[in-house]
BATORVO-920628 format. One line per 4 residues: number of its first residue (from 0); for each residue x, y, z of C-alpha. Coordinates in nm, 3 decimals. Layout:
BEGIN
NUM	X,Y,Z; ...
% end
This chain:
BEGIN
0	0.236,1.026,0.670; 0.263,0.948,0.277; 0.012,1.227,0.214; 0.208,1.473,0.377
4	0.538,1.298,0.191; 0.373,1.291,-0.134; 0.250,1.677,-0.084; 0.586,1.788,0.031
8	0.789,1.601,-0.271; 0.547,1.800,-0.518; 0.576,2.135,-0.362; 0.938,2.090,-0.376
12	0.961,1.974,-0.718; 0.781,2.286,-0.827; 1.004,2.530,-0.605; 1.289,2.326,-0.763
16	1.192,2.392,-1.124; 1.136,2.747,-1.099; 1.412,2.803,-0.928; 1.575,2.645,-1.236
20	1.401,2.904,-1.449; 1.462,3.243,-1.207; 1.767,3.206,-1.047; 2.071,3.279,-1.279
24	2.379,3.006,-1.157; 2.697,3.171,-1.007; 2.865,2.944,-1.242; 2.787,2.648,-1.505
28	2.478,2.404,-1.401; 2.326,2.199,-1.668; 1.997,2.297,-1.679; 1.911,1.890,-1.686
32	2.049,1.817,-1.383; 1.806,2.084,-1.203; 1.514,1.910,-1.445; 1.628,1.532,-1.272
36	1.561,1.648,-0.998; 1.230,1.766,-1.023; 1.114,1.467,-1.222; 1.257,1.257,-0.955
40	1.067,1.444,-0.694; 0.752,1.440,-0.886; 0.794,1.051,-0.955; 0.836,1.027,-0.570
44	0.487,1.192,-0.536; 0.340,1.017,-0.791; 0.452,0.629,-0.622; 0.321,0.781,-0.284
48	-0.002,0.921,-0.433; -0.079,0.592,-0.654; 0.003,0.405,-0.347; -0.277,0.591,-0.153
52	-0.513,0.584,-0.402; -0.447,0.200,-0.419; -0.553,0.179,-0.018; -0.857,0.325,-0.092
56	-0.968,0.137,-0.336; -0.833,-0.190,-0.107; -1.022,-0.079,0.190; -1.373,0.036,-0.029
60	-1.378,-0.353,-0.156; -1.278,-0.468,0.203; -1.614,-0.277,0.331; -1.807,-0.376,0.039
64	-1.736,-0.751,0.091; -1.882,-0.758,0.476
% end
């Protein structure tokens, strides 16, 4: 289930930034605030992805120790 969170939070951060770049505003939107959000999305991915990578390695030392 974090894969598929972690892949999700990426795709979005990239449909979020481009969006940012294509889509003129109807009115005023700091460009930043669209930018927050796709670092924070991104930053999501990254915790979820270091997280997996992280159970990996735990469960390669757990095998290797038997």
């Amino acid at each position: 289930m974090k894969e598929v969170i972690a892949i999700t939070s990426f795709i979005c951060a990239i449909l979020f930034a481009c969006a940012a770049l294509l889509i003129p505003p109807k009115g005023v939107i700091d460009s930043s605030v669209l930018v927050l959000i796709a670092q924070l999305l991104v930053l999501c991915a990254t915790f979820l992805g270091v997280d997996s990578y992280l159970n990996i390695i735990r469960r390669k030392d757990n095998e290797q120790q038997k």
